[in-house]
PDB file of N, CA, C and O in Angstrom:
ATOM      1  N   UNK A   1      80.974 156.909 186.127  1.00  0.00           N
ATOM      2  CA  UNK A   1      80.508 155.544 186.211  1.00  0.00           C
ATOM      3  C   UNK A   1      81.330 154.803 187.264  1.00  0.00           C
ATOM      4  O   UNK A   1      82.555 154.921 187.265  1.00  0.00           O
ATOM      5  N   UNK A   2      80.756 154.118 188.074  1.00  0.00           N
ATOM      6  CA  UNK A   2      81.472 152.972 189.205  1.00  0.00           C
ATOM      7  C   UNK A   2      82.396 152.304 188.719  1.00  0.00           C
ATOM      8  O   UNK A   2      82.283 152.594 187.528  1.00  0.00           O
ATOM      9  N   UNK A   3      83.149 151.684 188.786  1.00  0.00           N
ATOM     10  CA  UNK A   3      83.941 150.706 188.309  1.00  0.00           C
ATOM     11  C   UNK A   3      83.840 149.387 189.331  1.00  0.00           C
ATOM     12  O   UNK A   3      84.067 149.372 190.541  1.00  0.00           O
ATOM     13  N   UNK A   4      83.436 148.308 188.485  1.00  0.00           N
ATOM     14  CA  UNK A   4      82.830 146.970 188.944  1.00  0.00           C
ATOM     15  C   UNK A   4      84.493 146.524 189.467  1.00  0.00           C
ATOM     16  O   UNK A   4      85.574 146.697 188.903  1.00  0.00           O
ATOM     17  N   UNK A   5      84.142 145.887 190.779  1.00  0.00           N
ATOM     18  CA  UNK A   5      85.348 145.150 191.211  1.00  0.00           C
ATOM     19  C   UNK A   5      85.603 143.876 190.272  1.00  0.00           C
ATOM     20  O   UNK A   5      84.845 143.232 189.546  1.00  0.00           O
ATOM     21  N   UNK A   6      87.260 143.741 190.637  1.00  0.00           N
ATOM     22  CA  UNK A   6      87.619 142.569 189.633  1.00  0.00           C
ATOM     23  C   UNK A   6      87.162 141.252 190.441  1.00  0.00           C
ATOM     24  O   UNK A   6      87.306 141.187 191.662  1.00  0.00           O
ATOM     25  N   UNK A   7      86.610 140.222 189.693  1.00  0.00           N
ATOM     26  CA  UNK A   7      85.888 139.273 189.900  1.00  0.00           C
ATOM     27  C   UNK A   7      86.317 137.947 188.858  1.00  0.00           C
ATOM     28  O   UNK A   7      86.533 137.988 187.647  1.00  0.00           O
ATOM     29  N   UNK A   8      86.364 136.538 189.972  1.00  0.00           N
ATOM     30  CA  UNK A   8      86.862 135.466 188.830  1.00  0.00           C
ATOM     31  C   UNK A   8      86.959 134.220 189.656  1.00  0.00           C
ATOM     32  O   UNK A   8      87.893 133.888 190.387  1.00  0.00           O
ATOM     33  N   UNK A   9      85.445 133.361 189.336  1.00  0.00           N
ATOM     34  CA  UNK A   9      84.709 132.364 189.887  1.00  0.00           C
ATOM     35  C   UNK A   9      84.462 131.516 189.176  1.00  0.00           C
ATOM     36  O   UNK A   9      84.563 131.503 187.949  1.00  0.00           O
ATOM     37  N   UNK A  10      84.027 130.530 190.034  1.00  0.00           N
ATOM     38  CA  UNK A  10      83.563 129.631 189.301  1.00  0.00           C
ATOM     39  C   UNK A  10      81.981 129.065 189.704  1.00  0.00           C
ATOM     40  O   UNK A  10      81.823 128.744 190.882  1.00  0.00           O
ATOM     41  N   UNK A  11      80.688 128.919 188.674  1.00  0.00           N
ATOM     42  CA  UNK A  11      79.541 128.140 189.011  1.00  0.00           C
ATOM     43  C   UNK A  11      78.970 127.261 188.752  1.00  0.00           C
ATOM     44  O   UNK A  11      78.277 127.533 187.772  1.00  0.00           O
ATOM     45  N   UNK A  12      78.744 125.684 189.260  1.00  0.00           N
ATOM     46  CA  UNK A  12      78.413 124.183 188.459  1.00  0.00           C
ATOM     47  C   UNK A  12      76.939 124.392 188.869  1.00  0.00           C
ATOM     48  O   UNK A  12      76.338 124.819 189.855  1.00  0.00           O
ATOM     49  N   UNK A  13      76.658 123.925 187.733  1.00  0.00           N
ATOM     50  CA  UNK A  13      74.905 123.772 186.986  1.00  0.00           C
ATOM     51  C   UNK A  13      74.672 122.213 187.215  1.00  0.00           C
ATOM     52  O   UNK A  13      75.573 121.381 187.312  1.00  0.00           O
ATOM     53  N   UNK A  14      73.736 122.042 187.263  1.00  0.00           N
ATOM     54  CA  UNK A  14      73.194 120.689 186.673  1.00  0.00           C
ATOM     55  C   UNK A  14      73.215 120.812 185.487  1.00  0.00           C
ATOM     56  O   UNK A  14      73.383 121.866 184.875  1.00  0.00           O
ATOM     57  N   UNK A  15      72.961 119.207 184.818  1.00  0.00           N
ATOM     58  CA  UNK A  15      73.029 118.989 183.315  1.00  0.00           C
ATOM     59  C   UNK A  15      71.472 119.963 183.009  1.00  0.00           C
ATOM     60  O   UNK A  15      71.540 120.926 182.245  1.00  0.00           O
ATOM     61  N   UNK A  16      70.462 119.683 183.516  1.00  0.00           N
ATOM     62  CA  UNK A  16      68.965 120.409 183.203  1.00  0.00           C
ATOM     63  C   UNK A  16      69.292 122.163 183.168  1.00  0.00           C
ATOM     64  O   UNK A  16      68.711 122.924 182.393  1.00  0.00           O
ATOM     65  N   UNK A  17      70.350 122.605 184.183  1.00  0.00           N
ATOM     66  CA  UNK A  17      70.036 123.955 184.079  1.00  0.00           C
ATOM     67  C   UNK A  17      71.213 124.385 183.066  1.00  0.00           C
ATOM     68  O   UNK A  17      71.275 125.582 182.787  1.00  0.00           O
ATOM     69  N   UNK A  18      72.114 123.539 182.514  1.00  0.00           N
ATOM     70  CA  UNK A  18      73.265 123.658 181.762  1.00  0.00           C
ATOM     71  C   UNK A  18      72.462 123.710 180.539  1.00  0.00           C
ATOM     72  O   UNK A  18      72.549 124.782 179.939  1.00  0.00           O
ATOM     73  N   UNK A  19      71.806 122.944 180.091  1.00  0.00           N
ATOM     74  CA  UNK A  19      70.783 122.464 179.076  1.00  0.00           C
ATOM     75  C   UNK A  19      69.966 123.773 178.405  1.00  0.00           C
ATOM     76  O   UNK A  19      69.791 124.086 177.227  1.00  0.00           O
ATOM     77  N   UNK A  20      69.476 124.497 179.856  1.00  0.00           N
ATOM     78  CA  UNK A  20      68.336 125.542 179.080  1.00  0.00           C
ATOM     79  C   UNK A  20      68.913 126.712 179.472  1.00  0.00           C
ATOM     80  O   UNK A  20      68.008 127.537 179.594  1.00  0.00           O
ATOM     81  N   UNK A  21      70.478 127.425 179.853  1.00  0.00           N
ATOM     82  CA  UNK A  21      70.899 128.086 179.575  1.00  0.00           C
ATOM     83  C   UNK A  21      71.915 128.039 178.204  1.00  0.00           C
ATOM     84  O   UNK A  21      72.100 129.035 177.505  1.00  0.00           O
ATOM     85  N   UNK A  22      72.585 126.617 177.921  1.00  0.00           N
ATOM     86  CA  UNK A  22      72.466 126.892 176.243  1.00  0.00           C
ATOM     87  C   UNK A  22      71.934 127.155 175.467  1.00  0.00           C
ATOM     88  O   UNK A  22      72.558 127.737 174.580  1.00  0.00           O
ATOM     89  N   UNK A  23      70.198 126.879 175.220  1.00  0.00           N
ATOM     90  CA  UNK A  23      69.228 126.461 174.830  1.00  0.00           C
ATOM     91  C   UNK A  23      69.325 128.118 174.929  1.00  0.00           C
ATOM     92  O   UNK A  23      69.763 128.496 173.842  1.00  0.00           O
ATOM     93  N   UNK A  24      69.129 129.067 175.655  1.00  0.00           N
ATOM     94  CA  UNK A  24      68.460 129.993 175.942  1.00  0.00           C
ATOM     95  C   UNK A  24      70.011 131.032 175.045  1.00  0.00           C
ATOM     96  O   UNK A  24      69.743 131.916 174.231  1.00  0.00           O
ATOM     97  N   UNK A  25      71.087 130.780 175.310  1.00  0.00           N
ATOM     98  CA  UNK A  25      72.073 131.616 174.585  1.00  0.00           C
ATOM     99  C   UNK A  25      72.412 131.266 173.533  1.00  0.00           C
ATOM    100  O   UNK A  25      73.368 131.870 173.046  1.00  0.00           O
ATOM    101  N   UNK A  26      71.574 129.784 172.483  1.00  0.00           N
ATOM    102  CA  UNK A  26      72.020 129.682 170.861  1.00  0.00           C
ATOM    103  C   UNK A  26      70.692 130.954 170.283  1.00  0.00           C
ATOM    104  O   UNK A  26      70.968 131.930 169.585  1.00  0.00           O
ATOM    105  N   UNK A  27      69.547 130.674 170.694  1.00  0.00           N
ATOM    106  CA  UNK A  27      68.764 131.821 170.117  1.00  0.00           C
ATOM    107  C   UNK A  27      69.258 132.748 170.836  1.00  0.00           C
ATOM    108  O   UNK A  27      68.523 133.574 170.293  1.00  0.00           O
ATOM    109  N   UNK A  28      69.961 133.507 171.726  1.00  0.00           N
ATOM    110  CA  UNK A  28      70.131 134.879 171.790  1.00  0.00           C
ATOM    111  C   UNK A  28      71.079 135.211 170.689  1.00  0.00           C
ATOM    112  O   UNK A  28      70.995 136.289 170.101  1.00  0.00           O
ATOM    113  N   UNK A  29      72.006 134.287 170.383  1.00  0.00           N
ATOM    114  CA  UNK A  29      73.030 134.053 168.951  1.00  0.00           C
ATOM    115  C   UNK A  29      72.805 134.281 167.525  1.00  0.00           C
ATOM    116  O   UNK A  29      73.401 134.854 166.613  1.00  0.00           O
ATOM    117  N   UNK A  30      71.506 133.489 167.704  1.00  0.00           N
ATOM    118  CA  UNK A  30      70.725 133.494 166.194  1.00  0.00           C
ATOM    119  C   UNK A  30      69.979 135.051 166.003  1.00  0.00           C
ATOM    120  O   UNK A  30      69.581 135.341 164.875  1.00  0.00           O
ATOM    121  N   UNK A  31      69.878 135.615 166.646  1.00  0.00           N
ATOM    122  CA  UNK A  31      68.786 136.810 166.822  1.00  0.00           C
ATOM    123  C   UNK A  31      69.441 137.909 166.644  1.00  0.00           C
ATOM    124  O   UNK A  31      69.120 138.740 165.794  1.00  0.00           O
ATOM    125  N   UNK A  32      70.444 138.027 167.444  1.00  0.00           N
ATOM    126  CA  UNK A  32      71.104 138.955 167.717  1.00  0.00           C
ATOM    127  C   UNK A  32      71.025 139.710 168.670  1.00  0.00           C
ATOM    128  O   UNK A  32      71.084 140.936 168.577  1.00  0.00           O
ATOM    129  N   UNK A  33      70.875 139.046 169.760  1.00  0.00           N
ATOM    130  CA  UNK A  33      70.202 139.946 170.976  1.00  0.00           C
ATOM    131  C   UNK A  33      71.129 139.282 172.521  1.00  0.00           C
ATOM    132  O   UNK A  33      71.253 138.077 172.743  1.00  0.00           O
ATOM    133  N   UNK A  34      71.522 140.068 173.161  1.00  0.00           N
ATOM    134  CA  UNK A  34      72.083 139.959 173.794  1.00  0.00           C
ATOM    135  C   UNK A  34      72.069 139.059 175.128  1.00  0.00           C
ATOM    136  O   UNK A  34      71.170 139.424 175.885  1.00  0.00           O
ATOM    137  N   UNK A  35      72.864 137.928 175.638  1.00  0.00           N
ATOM    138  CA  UNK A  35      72.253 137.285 176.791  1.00  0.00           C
ATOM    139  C   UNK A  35      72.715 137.444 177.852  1.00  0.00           C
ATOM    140  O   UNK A  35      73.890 137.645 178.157  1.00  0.00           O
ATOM    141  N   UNK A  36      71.514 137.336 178.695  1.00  0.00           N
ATOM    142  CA  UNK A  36      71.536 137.554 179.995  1.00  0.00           C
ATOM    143  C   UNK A  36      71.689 136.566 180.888  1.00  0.00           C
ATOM    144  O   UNK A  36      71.077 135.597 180.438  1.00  0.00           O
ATOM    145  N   UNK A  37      72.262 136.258 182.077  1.00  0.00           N
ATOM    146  CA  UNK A  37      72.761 135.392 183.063  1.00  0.00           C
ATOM    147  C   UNK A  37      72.911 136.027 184.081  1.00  0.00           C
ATOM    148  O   UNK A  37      73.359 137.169 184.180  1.00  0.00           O
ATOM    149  N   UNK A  38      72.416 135.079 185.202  1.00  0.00           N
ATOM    150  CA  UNK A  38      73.078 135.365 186.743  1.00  0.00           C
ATOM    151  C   UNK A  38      74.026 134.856 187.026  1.00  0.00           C
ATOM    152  O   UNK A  38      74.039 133.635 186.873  1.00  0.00           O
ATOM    153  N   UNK A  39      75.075 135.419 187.486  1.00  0.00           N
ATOM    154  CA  UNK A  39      76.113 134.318 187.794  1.00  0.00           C
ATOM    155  C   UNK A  39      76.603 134.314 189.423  1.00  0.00           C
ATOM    156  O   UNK A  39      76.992 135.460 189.646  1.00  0.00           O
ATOM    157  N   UNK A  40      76.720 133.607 190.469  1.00  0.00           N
ATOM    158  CA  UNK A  40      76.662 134.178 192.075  1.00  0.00           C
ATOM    159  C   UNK A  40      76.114 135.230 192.637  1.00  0.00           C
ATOM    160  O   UNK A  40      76.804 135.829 193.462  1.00  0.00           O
ATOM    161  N   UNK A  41      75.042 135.621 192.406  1.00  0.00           N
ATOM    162  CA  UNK A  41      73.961 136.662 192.500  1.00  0.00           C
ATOM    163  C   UNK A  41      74.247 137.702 192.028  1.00  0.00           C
ATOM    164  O   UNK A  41      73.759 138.727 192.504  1.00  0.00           O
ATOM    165  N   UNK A  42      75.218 137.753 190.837  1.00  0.00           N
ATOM    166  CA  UNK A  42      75.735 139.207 190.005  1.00  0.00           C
ATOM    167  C   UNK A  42      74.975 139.199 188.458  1.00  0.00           C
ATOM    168  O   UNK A  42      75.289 138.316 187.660  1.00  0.00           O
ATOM    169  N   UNK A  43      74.081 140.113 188.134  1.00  0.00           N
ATOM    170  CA  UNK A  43      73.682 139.580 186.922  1.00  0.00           C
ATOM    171  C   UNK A  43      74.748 140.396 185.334  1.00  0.00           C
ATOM    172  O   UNK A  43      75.369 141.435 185.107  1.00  0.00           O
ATOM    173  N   UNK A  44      74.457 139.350 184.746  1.00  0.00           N
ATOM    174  CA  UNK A  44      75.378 139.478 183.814  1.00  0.00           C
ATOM    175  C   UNK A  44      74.868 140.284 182.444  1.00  0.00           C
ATOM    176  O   UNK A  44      73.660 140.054 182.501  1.00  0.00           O
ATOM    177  N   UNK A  45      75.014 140.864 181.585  1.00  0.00           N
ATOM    178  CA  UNK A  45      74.614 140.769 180.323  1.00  0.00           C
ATOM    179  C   UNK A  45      75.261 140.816 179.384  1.00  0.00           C
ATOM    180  O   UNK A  45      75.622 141.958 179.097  1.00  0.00           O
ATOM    181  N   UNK A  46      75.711 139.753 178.501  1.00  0.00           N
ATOM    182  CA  UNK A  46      76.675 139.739 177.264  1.00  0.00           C
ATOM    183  C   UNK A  46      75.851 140.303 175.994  1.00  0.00           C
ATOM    184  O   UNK A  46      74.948 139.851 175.289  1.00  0.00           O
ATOM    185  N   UNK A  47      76.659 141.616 176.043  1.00  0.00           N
ATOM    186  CA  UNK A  47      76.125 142.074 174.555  1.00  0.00           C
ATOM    187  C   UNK A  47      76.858 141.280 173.161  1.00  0.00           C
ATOM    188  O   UNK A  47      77.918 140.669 173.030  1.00  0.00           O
ATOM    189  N   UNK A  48      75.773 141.608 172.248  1.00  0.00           N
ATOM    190  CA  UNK A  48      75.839 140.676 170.857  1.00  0.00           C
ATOM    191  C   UNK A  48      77.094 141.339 170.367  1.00  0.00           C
ATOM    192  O   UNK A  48      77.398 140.963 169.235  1.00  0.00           O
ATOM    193  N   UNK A  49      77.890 142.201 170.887  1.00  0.00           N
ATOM    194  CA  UNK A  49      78.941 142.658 169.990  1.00  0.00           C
ATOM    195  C   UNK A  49      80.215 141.774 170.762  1.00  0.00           C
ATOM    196  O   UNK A  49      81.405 141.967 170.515  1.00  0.00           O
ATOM    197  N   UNK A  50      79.640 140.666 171.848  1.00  0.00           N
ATOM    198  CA  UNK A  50      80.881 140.185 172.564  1.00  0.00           C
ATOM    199  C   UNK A  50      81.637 139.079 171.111  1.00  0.00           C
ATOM    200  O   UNK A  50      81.141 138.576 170.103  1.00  0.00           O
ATOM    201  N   UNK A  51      82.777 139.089 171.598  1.00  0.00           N
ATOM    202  CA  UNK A  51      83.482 137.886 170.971  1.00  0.00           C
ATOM    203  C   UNK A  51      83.648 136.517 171.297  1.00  0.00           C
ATOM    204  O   UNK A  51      83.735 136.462 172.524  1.00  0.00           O
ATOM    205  N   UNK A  52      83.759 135.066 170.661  1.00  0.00           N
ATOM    206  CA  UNK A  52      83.284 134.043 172.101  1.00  0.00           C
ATOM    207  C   UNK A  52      84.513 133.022 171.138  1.00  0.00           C
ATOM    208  O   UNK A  52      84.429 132.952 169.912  1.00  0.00           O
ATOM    209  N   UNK A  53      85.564 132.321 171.903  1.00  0.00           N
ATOM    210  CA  UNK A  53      86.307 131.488 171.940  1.00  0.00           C
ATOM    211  C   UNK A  53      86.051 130.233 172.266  1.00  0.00           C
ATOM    212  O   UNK A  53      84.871 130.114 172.595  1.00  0.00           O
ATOM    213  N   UNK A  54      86.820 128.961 172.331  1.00  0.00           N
ATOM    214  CA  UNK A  54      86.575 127.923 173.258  1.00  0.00           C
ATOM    215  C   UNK A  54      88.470 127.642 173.477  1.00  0.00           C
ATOM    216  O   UNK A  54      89.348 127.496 172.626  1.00  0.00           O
ATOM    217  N   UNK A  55      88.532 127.657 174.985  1.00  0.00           N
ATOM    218  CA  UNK A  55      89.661 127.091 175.298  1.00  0.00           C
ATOM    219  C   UNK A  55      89.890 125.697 175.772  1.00  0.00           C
ATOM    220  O   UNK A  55      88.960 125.131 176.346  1.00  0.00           O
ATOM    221  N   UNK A  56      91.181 124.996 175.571  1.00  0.00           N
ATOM    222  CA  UNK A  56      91.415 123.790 176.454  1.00  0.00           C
ATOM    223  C   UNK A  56      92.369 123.705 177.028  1.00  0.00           C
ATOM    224  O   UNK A  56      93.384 124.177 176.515  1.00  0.00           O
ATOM    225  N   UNK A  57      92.429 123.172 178.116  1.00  0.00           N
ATOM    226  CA  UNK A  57      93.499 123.698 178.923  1.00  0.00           C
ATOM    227  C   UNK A  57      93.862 121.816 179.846  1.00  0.00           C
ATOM    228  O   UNK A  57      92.958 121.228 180.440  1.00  0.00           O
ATOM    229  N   UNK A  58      95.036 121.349 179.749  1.00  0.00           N
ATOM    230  CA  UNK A  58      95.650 120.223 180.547  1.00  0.00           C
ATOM    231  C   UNK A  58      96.560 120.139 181.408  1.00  0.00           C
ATOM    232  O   UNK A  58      97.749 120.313 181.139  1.00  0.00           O
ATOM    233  N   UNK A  59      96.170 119.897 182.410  1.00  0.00           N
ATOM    234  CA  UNK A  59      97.342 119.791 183.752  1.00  0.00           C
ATOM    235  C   UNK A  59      97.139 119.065 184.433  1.00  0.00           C
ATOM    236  O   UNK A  59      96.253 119.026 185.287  1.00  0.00           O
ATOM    237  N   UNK A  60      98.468 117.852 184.010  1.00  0.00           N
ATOM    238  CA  UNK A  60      98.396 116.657 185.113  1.00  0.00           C
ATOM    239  C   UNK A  60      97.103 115.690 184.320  1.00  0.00           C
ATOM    240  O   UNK A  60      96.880 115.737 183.110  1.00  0.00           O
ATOM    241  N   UNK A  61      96.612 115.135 184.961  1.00  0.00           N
ATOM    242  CA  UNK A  61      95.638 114.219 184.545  1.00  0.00           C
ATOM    243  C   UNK A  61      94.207 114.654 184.735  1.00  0.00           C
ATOM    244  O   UNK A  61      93.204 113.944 184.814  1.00  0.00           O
ATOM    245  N   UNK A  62      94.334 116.159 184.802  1.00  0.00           N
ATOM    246  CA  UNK A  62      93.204 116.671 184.658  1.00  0.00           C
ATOM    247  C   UNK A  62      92.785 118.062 182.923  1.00  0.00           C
ATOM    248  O   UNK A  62      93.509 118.944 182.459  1.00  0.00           O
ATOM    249  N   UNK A  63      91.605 117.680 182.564  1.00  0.00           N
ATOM    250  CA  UNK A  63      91.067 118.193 181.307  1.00  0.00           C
ATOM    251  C   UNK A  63      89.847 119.269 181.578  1.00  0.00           C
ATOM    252  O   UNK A  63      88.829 119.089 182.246  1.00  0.00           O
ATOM    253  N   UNK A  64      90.239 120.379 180.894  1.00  0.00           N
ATOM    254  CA  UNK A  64      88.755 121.563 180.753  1.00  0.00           C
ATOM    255  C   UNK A  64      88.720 121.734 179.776  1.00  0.00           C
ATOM    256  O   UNK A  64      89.552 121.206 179.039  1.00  0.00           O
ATOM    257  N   UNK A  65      87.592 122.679 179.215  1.00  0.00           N
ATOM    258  CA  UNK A  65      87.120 122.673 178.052  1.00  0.00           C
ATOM    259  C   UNK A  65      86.285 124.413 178.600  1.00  0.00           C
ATOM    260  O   UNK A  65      85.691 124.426 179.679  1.00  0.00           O
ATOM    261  N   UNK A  66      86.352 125.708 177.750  1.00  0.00           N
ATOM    262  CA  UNK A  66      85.669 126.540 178.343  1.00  0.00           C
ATOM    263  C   UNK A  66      85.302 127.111 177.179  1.00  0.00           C
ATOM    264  O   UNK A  66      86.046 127.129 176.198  1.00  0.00           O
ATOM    265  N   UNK A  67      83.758 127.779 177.209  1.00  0.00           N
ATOM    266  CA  UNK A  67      83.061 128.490 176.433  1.00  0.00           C
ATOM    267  C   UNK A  67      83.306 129.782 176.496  1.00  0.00           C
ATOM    268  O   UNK A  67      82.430 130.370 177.130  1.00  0.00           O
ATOM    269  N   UNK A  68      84.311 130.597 176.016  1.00  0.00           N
ATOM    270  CA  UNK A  68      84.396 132.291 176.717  1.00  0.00           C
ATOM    271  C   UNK A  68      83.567 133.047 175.997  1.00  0.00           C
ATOM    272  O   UNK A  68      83.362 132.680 174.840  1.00  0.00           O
ATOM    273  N   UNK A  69      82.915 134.232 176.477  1.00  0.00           N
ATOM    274  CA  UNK A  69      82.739 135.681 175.859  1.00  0.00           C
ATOM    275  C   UNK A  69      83.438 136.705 176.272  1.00  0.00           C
ATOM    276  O   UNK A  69      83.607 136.904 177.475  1.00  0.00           O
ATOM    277  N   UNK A  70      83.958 137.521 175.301  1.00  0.00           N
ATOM    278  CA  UNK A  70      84.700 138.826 175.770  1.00  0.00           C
ATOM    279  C   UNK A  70      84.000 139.966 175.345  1.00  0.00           C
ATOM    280  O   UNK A  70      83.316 139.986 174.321  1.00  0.00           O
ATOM    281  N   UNK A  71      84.116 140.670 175.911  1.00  0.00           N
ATOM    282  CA  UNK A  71      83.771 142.308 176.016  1.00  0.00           C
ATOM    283  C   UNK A  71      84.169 143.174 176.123  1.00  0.00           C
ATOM    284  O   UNK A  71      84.877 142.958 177.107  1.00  0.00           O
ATOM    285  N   UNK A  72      84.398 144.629 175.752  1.00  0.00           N
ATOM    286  CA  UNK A  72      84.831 145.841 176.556  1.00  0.00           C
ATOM    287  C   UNK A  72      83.849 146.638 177.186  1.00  0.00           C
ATOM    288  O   UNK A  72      83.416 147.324 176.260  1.00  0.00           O
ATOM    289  N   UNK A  73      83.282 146.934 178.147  1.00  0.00           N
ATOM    290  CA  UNK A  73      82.553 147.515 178.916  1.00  0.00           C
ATOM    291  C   UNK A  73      82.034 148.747 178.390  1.00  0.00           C
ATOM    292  O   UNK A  73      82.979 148.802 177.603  1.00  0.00           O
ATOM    293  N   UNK A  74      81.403 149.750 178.125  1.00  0.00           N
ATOM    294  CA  UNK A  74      80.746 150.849 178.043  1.00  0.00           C
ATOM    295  C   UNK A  74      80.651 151.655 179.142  1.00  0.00           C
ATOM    296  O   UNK A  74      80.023 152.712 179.081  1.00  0.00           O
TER     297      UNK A  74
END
């Protein structure tokens, strides 16, 4: 198997496309079925066995907030 180069970006949505890719990964949640995303023309697929956190992170007078999924690859 290839081994995917290491990769670690960032991509801003609009509120509309932020909207119906949540929309689109609470039922992949509820189902149990795995979701799919493009992310900088790499497509993604988080299987239902991923694990998902939320971090927050402060520095300086600036605030994030992040939705993670983790995985181990196959």
């Amino acid at each position: 198997m290839k081994k995917k180069a290491d990769r670690d970006l960032e991509k801003e949505y609009t509120v509309k496309q932020m909207v119906s890719k949540l929309r689109r990964l609470a039922d992949c949640l509820e189902t149990g079925k795995p979701f799919q995303i493009q992310i900088a023309g790499e497509r993604i697929c988080v299987p239902s066995r991923a694990t998902f956190n939320v971090e927050h992170e402060r520095e300086g007078n600036m605030e994030e907030v992040e939705f993670q999924f983790k995985w181990e690859r196959r």
